[in-house]
PDB file of N, CA, C and O in Angstrom:
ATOM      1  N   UNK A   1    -175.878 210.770  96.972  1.00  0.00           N
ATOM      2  CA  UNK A   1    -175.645 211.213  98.328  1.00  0.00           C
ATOM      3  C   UNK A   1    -175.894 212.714  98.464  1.00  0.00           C
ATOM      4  O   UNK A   1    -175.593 213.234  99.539  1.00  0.00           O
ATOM      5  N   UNK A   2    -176.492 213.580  97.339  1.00  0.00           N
ATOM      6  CA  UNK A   2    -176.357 214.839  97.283  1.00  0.00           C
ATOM      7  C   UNK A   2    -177.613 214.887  98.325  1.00  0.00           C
ATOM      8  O   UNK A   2    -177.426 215.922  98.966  1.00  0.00           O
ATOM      9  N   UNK A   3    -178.871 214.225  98.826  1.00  0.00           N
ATOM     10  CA  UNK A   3    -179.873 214.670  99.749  1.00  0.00           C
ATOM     11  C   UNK A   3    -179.823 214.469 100.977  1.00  0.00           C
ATOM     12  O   UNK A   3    -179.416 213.428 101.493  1.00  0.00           O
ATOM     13  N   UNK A   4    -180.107 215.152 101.385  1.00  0.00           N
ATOM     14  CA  UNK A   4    -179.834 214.940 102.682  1.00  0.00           C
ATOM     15  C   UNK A   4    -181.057 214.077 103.474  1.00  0.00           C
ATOM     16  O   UNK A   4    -182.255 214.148 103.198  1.00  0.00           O
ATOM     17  N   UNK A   5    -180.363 213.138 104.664  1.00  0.00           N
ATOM     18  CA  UNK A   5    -181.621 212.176 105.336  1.00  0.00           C
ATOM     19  C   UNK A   5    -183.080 212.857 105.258  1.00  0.00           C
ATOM     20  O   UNK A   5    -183.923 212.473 104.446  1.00  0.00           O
ATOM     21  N   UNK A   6    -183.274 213.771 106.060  1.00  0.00           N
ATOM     22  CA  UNK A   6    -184.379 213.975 106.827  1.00  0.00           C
ATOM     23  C   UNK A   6    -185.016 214.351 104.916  1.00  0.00           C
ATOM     24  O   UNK A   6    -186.054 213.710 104.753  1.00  0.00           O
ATOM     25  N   UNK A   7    -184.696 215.038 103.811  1.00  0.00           N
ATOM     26  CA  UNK A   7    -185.320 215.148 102.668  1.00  0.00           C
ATOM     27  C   UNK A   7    -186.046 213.531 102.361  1.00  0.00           C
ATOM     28  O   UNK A   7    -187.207 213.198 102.121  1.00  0.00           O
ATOM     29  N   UNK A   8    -184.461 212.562 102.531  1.00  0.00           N
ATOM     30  CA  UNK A   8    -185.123 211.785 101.685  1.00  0.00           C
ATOM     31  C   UNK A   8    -186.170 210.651 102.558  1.00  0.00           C
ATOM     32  O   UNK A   8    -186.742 209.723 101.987  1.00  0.00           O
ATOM     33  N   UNK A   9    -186.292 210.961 104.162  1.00  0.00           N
ATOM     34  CA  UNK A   9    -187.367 210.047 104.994  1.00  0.00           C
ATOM     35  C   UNK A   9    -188.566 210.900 104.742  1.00  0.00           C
ATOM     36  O   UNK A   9    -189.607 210.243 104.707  1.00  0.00           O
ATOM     37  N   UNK A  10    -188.739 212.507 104.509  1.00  0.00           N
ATOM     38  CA  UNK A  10    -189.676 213.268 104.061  1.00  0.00           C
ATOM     39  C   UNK A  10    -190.404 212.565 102.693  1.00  0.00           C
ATOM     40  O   UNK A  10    -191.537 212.092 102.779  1.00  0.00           O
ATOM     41  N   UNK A  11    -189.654 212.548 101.456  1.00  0.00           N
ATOM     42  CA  UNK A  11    -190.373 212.010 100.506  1.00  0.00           C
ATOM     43  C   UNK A  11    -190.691 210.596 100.814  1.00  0.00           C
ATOM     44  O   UNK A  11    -191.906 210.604 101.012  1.00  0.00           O
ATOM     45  N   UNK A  12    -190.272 209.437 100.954  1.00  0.00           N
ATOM     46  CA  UNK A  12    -190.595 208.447 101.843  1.00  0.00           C
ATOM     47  C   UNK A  12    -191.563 208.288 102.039  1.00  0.00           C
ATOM     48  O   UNK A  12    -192.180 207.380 101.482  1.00  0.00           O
ATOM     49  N   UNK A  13    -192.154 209.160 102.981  1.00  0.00           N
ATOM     50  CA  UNK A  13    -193.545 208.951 103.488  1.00  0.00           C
ATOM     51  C   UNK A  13    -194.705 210.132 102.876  1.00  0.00           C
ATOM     52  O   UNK A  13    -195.907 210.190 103.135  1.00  0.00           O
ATOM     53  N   UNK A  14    -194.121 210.771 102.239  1.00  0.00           N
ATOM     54  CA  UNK A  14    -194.746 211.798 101.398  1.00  0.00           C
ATOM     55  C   UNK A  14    -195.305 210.550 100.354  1.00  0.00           C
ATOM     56  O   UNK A  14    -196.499 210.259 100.277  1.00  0.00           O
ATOM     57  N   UNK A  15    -194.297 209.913  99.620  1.00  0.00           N
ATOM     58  CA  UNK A  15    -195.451 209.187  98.243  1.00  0.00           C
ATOM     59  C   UNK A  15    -195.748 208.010  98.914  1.00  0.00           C
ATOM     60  O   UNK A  15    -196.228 207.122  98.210  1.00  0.00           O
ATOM     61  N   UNK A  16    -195.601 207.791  99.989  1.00  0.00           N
ATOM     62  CA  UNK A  16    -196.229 206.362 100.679  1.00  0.00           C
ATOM     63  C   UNK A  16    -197.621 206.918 100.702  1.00  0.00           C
ATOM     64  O   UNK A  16    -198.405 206.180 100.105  1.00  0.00           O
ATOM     65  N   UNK A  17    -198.260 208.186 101.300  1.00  0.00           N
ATOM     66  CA  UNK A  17    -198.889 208.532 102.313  1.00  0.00           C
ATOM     67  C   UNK A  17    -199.611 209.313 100.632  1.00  0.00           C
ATOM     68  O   UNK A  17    -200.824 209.182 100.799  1.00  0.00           O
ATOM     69  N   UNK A  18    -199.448 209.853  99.526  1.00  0.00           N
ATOM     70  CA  UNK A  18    -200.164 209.897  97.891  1.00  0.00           C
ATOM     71  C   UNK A  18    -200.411 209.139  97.638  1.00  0.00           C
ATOM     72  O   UNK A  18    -201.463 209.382  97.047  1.00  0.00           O
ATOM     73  N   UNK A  19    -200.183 207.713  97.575  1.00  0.00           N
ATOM     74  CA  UNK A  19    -200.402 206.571  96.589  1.00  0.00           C
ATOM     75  C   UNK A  19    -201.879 205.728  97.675  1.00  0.00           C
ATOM     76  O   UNK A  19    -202.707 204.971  97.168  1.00  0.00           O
ATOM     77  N   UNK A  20    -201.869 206.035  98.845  1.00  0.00           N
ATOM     78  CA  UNK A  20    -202.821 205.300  99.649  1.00  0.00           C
ATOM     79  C   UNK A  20    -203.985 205.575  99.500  1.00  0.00           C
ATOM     80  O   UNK A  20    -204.169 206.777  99.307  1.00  0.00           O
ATOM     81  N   UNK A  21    -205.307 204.652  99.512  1.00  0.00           N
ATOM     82  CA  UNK A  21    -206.483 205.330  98.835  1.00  0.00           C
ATOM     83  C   UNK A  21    -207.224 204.928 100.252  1.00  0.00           C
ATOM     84  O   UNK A  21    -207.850 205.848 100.778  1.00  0.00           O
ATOM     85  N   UNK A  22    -207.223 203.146 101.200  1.00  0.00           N
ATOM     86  CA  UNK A  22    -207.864 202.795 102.221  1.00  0.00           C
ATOM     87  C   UNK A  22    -207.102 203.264 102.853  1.00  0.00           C
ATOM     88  O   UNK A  22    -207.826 203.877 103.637  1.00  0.00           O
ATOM     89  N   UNK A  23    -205.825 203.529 103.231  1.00  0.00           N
ATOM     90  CA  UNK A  23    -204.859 203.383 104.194  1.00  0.00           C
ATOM     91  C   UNK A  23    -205.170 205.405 104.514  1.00  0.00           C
ATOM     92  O   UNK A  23    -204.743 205.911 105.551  1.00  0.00           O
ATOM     93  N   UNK A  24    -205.743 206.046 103.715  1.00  0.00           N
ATOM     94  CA  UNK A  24    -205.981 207.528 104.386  1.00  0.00           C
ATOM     95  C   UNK A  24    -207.241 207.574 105.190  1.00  0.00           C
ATOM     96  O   UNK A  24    -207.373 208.202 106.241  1.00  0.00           O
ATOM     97  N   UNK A  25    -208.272 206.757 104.524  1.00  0.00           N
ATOM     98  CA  UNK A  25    -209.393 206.979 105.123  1.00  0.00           C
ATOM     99  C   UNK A  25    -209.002 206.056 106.648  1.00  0.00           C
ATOM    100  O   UNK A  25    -209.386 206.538 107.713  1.00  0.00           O
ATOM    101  N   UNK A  26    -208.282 204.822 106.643  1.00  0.00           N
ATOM    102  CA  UNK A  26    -208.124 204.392 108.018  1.00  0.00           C
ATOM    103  C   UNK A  26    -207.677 205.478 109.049  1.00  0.00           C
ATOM    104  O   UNK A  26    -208.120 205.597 110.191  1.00  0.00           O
ATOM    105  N   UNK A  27    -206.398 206.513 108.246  1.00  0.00           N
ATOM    106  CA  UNK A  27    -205.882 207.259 109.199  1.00  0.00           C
ATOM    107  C   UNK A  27    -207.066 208.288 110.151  1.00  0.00           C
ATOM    108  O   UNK A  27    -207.158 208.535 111.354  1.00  0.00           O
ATOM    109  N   UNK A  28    -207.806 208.676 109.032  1.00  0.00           N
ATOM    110  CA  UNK A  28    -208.886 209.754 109.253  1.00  0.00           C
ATOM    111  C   UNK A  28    -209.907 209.082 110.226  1.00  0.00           C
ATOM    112  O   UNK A  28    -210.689 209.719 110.933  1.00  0.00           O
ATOM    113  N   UNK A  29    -209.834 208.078 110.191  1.00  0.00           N
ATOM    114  CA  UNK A  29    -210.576 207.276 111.089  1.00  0.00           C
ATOM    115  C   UNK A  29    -210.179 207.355 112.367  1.00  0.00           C
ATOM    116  O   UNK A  29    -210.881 207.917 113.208  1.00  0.00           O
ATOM    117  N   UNK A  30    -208.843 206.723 112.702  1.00  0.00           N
ATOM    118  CA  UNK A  30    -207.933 206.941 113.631  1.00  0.00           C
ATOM    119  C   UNK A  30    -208.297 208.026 114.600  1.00  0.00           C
ATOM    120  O   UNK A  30    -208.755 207.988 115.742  1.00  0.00           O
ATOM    121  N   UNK A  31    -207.847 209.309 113.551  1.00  0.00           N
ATOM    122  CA  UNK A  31    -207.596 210.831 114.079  1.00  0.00           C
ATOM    123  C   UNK A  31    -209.206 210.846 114.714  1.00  0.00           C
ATOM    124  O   UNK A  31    -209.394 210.733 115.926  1.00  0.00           O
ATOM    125  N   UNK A  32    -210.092 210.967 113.943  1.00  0.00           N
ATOM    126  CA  UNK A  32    -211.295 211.113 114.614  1.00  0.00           C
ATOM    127  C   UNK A  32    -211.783 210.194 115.234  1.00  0.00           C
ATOM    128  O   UNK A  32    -213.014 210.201 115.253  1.00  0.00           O
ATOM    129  N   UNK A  33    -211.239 209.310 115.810  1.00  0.00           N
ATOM    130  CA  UNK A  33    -211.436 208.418 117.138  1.00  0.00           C
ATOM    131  C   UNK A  33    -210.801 208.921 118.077  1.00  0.00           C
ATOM    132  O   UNK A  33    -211.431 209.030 119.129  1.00  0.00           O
ATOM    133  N   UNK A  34    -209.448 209.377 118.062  1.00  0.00           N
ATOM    134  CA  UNK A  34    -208.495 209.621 119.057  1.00  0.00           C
ATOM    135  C   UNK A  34    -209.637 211.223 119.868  1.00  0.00           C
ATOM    136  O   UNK A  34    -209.982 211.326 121.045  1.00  0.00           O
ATOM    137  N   UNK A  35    -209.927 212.167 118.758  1.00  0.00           N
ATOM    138  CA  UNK A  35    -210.244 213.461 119.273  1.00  0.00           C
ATOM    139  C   UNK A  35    -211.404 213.214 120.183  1.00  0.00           C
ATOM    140  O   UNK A  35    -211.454 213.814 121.257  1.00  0.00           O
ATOM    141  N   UNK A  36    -212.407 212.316 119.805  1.00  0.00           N
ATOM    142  CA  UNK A  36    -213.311 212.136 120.140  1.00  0.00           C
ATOM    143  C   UNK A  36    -213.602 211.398 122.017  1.00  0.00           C
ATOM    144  O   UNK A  36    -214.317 211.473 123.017  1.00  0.00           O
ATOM    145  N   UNK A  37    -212.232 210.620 121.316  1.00  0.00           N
ATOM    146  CA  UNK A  37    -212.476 209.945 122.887  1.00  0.00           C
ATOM    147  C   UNK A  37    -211.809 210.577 123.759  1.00  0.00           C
ATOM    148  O   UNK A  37    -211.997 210.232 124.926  1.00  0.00           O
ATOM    149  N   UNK A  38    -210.847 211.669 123.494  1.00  0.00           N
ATOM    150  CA  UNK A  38    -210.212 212.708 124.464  1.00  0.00           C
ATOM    151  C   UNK A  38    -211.198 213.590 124.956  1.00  0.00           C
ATOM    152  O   UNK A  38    -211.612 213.699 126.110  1.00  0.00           O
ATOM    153  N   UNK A  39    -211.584 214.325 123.743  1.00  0.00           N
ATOM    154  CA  UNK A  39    -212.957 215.131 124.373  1.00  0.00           C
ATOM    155  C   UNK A  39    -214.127 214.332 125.060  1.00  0.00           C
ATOM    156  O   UNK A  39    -215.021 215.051 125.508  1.00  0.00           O
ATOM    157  N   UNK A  40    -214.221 213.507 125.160  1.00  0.00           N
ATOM    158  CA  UNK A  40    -215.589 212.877 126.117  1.00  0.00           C
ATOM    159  C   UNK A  40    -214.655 212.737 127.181  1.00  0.00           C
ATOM    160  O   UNK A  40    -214.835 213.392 128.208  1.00  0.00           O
ATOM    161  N   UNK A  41    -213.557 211.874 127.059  1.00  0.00           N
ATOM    162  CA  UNK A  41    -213.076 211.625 128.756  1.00  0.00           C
ATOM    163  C   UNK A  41    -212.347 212.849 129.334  1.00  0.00           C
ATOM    164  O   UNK A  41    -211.674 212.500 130.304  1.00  0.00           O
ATOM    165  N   UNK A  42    -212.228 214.427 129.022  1.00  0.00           N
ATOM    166  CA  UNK A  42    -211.705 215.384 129.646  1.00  0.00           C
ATOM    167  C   UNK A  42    -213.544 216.024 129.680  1.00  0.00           C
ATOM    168  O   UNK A  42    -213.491 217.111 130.254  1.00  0.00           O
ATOM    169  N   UNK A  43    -214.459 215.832 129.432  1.00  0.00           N
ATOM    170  CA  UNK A  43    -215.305 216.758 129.674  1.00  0.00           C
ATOM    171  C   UNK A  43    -216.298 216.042 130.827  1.00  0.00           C
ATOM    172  O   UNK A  43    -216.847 216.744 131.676  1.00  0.00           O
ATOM    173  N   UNK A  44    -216.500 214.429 130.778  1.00  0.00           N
ATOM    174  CA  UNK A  44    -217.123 213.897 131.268  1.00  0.00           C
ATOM    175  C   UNK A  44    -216.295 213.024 132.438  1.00  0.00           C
ATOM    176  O   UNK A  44    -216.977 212.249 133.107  1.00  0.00           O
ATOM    177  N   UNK A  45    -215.311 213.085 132.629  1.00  0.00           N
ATOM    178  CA  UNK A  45    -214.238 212.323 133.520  1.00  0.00           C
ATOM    179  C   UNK A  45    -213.690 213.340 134.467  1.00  0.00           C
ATOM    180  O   UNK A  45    -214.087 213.356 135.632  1.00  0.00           O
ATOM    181  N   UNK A  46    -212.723 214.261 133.994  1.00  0.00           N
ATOM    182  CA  UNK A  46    -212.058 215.166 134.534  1.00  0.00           C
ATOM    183  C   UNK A  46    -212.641 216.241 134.736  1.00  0.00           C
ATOM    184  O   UNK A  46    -212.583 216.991 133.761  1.00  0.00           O
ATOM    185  N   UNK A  47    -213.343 216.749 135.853  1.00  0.00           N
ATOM    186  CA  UNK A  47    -213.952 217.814 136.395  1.00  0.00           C
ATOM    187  C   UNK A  47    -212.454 218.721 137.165  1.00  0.00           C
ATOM    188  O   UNK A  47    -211.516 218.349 137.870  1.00  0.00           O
ATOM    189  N   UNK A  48    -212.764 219.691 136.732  1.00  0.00           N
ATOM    190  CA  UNK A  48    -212.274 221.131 137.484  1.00  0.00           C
ATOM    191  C   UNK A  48    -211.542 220.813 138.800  1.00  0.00           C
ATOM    192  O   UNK A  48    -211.669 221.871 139.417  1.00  0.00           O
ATOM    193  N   UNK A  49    -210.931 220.068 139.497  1.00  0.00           N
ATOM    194  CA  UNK A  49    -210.990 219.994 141.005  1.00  0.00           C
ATOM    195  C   UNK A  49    -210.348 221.157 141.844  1.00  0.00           C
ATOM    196  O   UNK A  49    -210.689 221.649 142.920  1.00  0.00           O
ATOM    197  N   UNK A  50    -209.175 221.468 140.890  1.00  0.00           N
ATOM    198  CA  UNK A  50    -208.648 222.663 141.684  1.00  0.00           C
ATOM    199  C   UNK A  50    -209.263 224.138 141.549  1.00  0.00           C
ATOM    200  O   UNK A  50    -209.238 225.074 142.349  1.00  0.00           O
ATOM    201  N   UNK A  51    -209.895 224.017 140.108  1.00  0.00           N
ATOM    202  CA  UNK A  51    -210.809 225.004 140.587  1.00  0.00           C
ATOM    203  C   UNK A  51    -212.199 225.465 141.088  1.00  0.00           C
ATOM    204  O   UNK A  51    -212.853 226.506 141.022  1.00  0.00           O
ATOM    205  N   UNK A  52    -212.418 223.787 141.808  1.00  0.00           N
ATOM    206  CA  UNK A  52    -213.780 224.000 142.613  1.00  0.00           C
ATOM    207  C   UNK A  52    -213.107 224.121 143.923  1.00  0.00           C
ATOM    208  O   UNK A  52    -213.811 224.545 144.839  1.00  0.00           O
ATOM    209  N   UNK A  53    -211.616 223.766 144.238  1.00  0.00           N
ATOM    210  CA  UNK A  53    -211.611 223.938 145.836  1.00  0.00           C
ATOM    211  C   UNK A  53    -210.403 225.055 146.008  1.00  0.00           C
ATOM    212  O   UNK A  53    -210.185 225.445 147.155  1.00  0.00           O
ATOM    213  N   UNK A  54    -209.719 225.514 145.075  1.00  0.00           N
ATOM    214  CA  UNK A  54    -208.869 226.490 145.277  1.00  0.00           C
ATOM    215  C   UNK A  54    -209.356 227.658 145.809  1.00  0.00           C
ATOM    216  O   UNK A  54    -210.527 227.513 146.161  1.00  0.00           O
ATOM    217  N   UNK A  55    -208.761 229.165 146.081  1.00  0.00           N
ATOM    218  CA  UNK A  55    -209.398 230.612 146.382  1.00  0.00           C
ATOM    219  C   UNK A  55    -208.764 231.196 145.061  1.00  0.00           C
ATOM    220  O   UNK A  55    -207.596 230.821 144.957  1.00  0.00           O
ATOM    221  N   UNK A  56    -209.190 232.019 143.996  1.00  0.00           N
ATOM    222  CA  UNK A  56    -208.751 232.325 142.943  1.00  0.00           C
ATOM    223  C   UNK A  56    -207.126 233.255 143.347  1.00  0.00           C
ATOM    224  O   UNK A  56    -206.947 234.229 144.078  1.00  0.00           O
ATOM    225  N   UNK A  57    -206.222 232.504 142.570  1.00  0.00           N
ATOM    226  CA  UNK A  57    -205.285 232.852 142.061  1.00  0.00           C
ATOM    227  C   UNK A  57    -204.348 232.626 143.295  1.00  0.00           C
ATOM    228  O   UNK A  57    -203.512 233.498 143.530  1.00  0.00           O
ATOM    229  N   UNK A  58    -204.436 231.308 144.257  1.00  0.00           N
ATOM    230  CA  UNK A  58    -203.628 230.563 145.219  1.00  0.00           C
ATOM    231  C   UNK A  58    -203.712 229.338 144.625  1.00  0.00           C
ATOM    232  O   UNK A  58    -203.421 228.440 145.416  1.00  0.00           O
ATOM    233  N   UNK A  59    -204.073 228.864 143.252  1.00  0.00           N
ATOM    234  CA  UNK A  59    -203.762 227.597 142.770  1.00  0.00           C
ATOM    235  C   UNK A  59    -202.411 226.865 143.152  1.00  0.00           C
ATOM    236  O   UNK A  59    -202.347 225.798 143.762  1.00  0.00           O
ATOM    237  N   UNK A  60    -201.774 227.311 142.879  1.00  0.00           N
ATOM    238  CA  UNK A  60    -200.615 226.896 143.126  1.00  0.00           C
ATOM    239  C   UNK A  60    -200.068 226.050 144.361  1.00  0.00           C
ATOM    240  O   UNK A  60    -199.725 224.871 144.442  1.00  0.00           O
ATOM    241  N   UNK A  61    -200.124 227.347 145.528  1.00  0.00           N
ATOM    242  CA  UNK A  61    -200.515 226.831 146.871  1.00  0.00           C
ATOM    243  C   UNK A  61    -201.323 225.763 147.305  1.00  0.00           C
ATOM    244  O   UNK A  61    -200.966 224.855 148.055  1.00  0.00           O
ATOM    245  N   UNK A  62    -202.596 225.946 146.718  1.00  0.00           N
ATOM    246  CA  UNK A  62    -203.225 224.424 146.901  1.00  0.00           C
ATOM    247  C   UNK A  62    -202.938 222.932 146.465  1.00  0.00           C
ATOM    248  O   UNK A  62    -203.285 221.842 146.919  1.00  0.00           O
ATOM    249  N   UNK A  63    -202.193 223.317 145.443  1.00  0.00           N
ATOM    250  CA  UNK A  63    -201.782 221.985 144.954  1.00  0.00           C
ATOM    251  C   UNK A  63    -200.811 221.165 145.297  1.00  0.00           C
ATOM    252  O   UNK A  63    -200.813 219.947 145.120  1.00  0.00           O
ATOM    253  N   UNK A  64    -199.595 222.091 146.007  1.00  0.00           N
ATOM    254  CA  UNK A  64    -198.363 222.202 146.919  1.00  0.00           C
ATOM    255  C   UNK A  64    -199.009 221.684 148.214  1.00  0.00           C
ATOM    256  O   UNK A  64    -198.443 220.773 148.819  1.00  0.00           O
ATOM    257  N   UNK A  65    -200.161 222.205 148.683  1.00  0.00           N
ATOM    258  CA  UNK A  65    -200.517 221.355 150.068  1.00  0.00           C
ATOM    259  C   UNK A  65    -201.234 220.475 150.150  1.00  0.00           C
ATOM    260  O   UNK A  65    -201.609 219.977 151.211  1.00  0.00           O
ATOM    261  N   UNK A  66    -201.684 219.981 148.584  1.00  0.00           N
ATOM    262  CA  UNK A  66    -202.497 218.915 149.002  1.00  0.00           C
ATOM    263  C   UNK A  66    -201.672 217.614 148.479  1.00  0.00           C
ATOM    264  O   UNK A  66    -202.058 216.482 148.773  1.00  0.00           O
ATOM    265  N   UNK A  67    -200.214 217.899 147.481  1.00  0.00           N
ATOM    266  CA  UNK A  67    -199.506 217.006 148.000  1.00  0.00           C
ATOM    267  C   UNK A  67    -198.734 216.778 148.399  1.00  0.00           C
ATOM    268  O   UNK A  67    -198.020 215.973 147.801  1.00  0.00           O
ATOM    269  N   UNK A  68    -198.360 217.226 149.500  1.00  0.00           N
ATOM    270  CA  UNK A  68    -197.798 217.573 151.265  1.00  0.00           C
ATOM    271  C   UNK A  68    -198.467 216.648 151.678  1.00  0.00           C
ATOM    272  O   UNK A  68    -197.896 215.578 151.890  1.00  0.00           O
ATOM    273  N   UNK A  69    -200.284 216.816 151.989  1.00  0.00           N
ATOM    274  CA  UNK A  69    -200.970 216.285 153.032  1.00  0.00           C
ATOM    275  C   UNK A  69    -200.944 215.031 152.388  1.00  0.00           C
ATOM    276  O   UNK A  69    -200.788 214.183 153.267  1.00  0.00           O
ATOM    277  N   UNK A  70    -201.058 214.263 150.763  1.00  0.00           N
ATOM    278  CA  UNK A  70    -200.918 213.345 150.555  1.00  0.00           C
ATOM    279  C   UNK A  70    -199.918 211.826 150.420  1.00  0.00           C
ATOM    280  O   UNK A  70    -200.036 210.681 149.984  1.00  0.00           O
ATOM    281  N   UNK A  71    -198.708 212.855 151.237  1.00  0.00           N
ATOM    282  CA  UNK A  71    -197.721 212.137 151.164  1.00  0.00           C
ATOM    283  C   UNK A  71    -197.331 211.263 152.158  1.00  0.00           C
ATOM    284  O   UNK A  71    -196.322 210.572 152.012  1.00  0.00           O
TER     285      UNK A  71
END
């Protein structure tokens, strides 16, 4: 009882996460799927809107009235 939880859920997944040889490359897989498909759908999806219709540095304001007018 001398360790404390969070030490011993740390090692836990510390030699789970050493001993794995497919189970890292799946992760790495994972990770570089996840980045990939964030960066395409924020570069190719999500365009600028408030800062194609805002006046610089009334962002704020615009966003406050447009959902006002959308409500």
């Amino acid at each position: 009882m001398g360790k404390g939880f969070f030490y011993r859920a740390f090692r836990l997944y510390y030699d789970g996460f050493r001993s794995m040889t497919l189970g890292r490359t799946l992760w790495l897989v994972i990770a570089i799927k996840l980045v990939v498909m964030f960066a395409v759908l924020k570069l190719f999806f999500f365009h600028d809107y408030v800062g194609e219709h805002a006046v610089e540095g009334q962002e704020a304001q615009f966003v406050a009235g447009e959902m006002l007018k959308r409500q």
